[in-house]
N, C-alpha and C positions, 0 to 999 in steps of 0.2 A: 504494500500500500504506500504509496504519493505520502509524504509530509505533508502537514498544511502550508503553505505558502500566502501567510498572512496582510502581503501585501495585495497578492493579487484575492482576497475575499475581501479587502477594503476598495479595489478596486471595481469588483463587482458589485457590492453593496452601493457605490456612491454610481455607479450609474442605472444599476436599479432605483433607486431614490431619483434620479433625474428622469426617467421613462417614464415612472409610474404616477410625477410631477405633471410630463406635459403630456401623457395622453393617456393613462388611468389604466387604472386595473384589465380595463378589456384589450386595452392595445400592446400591453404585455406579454412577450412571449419569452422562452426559453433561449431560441435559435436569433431573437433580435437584439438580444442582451448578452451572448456571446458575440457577436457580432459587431455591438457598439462597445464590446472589452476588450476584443480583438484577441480572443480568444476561441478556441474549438468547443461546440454544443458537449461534446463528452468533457470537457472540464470541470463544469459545472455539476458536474453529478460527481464528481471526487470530492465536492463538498456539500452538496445539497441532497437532499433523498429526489424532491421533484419543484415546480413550480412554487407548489403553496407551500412546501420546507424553505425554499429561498426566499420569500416573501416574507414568513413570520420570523424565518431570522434578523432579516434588513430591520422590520421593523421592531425587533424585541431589542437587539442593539441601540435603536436609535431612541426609542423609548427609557431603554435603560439610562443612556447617558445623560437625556434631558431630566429625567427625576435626579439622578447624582448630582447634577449641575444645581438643582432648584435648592437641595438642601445642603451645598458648601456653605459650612462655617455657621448652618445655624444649629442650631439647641431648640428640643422641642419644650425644653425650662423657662425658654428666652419670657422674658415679658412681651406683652401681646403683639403692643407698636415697636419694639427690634424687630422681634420675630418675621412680624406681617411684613417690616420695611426691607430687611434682608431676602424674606422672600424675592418679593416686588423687582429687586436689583439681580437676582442670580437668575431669575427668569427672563427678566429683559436683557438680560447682558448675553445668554443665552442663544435666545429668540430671534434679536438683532443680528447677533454672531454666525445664526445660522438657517434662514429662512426657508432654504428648502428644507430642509427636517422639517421643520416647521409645518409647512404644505403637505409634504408627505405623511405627514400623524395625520392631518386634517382630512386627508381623503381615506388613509384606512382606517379613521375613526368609524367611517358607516359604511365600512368592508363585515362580514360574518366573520373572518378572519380575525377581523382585531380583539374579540370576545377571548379567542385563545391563547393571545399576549397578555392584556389586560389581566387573565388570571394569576399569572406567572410572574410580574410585574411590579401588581399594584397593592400586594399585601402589605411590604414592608411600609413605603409609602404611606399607608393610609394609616398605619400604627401609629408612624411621626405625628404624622398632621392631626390625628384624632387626640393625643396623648396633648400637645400642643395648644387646639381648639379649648382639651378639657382643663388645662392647668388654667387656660387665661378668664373662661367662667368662675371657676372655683377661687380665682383672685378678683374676681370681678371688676377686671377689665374687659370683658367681653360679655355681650347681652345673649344668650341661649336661644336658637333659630335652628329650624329646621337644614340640614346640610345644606340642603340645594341652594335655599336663600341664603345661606351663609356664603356660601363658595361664591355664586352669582354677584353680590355684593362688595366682598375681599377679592375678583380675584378678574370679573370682566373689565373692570375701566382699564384695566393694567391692558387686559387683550386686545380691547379696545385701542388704546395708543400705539400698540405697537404695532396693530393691521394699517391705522394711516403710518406709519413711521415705516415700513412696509412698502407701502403703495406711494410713501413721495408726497401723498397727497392727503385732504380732509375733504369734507361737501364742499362742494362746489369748486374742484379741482386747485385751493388753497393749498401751494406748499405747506409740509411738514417733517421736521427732524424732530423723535424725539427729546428730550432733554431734563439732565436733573431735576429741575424747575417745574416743568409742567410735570413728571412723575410724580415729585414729593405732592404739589397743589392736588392734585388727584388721590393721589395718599390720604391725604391730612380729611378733602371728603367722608374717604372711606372710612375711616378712622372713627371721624363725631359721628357717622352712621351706628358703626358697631358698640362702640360705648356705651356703657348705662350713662342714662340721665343722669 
């Protein structure tokens, strides 16, 4: 058996990520992704079992490194507004750093596929943030809300800025870069939202 040759599954992987970017899961194939790796369709099978084996790997990789990214250097101990704020920065710094990943979560978000990573993934994840959520109630700096409204709340304006930051642009085709400034002013919102009175 072939060693792995780890450059070239980084190589695959990032043009997998680019295919499945510009023309989606249907226009994916095996034989077009050896092709645009410039490598032989049998290579691909020295690392992958098939299609959907090479697919939930690209994405369990890419998935994995964005949750590692999100939670450098925080503490799910942190007080509420560190905690939220360091998020906010390792996502955007993230985000910005790497747009297609970006895109590429976002289409296999509403893949069946993605249900398979997601299990494999999102346990540890959701320990942090749930342990996190529950320290900053129980010190009450944070008001107790169903996850969804919580998440929705803490964590779209952020998404939000980073889709125009993104796109170059806001409504009505207004330049946009994000910046410290307008992140923190969107913070500090979110913030007197979550707070008890």
């Amino acid at each position: 058996m072939r060693p792995r040759d780890e450059n070239k599954i980084c190589l695959l992987h990032k043009k997998a990520i680019e295919m499945i970017v510009h023309e989606g899961l249907d226009g994916f194939g095996v034989n077009k992704l050896a092709r645009a790796a410039g490598v032989s369709p049998a290579t691909l099978y020295i690392y992958f079992k098939d299609r959907e084996d090479l697919i939930i790997q690209v994405t369990l990789r890419v998935t994995q490194t964005m949750l590692e990214e999100s939670l450098r250097d925080f503490d799910p101990d942190m007080h509420f507004e560190e905690g939220l704020r360091k998020q906010w920065h390792n996502r955007a710094s993230h985000f910005t750093r790497n747009p297609l990943d970006v895109e590429f979560i976002e289409k296999m978000r509403y893949s069946h596929l993605y249900n398979k990573v997601s299990v494999q993934v999102y346990a540890s994840f959701k320990d942090v943030m749930g342990k996190f959520v529950r320290n900053a109630i129980e010190r009450k700096e944070l008001i107790e809300l169903p996850f969804e409204v919580y998440w929705s709340v803490a964590f779209a304006p952020l998404y939000q800025l980073i889709k125009f930051h993104t796109q170059e642009k806001t409504f009505g085709h207004q330049p946009f870069k994000l910046t410290d400034e307008s992140m923190e002013l969107a913070l500090q919102l979110v913030l007197k939202a979550l707070k008890p009175a």
